[in-house]
C-alpha positions as a Markdown table, in Angstrom:
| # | Residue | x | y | z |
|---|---|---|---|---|
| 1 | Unk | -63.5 | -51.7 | -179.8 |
| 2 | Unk | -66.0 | -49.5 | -181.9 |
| 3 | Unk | -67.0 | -46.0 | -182.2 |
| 4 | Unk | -70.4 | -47.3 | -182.0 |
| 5 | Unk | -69.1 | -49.4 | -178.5 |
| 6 | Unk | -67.5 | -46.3 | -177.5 |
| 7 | Unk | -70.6 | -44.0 | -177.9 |
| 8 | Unk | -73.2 | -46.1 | -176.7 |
| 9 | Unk | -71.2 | -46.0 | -173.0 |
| 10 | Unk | -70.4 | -42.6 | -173.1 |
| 11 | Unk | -74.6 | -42.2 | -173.7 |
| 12 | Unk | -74.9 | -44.6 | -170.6 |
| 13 | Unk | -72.2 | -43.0 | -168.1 |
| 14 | Unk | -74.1 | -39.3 | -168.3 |
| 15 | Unk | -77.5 | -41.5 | -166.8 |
| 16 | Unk | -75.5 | -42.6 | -163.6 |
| 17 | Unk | -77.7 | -42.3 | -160.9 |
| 18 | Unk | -74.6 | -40.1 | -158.7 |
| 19 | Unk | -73.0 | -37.4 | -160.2 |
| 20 | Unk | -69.2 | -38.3 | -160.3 |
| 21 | Unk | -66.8 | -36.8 | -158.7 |
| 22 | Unk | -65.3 | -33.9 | -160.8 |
| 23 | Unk | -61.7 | -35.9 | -161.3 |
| 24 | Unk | -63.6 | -38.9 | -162.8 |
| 25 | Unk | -65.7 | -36.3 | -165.1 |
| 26 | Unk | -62.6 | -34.8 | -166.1 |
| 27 | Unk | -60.6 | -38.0 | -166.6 |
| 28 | Unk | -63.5 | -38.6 | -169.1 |
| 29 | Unk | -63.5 | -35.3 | -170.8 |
| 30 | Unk | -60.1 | -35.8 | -171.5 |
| 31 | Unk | -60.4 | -39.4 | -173.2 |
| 32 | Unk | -63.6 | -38.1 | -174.6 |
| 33 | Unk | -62.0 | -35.0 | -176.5 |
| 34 | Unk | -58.5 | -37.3 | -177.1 |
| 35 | Unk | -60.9 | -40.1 | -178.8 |
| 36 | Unk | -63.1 | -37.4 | -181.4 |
| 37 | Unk | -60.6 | -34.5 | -181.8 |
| 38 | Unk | -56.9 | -35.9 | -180.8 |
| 39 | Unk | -54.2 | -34.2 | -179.3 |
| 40 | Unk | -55.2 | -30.9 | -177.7 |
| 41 | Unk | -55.5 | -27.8 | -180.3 |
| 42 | Unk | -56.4 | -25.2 | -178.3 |
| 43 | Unk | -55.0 | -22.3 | -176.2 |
| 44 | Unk | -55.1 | -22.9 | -172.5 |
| 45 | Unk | -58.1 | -20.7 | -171.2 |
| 46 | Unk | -56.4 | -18.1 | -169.0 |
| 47 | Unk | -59.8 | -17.0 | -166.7 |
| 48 | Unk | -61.8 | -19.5 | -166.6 |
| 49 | Unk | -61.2 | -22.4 | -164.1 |
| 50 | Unk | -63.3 | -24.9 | -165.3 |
| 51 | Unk | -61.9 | -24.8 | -169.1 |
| 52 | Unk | -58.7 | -24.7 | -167.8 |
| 53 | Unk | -59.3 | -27.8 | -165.7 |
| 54 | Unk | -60.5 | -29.2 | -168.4 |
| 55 | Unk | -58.1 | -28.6 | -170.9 |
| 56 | Unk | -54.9 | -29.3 | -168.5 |
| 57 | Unk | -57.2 | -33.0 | -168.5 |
| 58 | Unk | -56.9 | -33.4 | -172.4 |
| 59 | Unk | -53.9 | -32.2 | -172.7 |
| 60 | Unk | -53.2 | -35.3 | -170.2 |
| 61 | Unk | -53.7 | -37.4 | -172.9 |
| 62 | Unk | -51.1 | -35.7 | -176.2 |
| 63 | Unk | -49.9 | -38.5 | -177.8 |
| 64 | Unk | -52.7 | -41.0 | -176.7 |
| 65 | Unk | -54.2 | -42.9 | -179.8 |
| 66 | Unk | -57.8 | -42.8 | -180.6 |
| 67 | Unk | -57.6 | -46.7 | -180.1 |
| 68 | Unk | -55.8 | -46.4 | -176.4 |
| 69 | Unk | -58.1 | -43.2 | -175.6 |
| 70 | Unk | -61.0 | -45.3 | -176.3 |
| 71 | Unk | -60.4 | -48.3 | -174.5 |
| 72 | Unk | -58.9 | -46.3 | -171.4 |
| 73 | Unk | -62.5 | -44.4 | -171.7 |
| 74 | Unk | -65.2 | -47.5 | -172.1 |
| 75 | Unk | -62.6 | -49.0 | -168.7 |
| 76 | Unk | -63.1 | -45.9 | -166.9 |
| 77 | Unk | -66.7 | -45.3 | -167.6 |
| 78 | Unk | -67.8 | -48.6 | -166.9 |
| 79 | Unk | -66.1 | -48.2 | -163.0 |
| 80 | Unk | -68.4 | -45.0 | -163.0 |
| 81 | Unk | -71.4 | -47.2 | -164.1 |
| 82 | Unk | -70.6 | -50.2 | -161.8 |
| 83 | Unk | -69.7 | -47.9 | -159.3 |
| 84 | Unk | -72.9 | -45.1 | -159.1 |
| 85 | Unk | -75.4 | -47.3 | -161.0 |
| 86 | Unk | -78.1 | -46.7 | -163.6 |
């Protein structure tokens, strides 16, 4: 698995022809942010419920490695693309 693999579905997964369903948008954010920044290095956002959705789905992922994170992600997007189309 590549970074070059691993970007070119991320590219593909936002041109789905459904919008996902915001669990399998957030199980991507959180492999997404796991693959480019690692474990989780910010404060949980206290007002905001989006950021904190999305932060509680990174921090899903402490410990993952980039390599694990990345393959998890290219699975999981590609059941979005099979799944909503192109």
């Amino acid at each position: 698995i590549s970074l070059v693999e691993f970007k070119k579905v991320a590219d593909d997964v936002k041109k789905v022809k459904t919008q996902p369903t915001n669990e399998e948008l957030l199980t991507l954010y959180g492999l997404y942010k796991q693959v480019l920044v690692g474990d989780v290095n910010t404060e949980r956002p206290t007002v905001d419920p989006t950021g904190k959705a999305k932060w509680d789905a990174w921090q899903s992922r402490k410990g993952m490695s980039k390599d694990d994170a990345m393959a998890t992600y290219i699975t999981e997007a590609n059941g979005i693309i099979s799944k909503y189309g192109m």
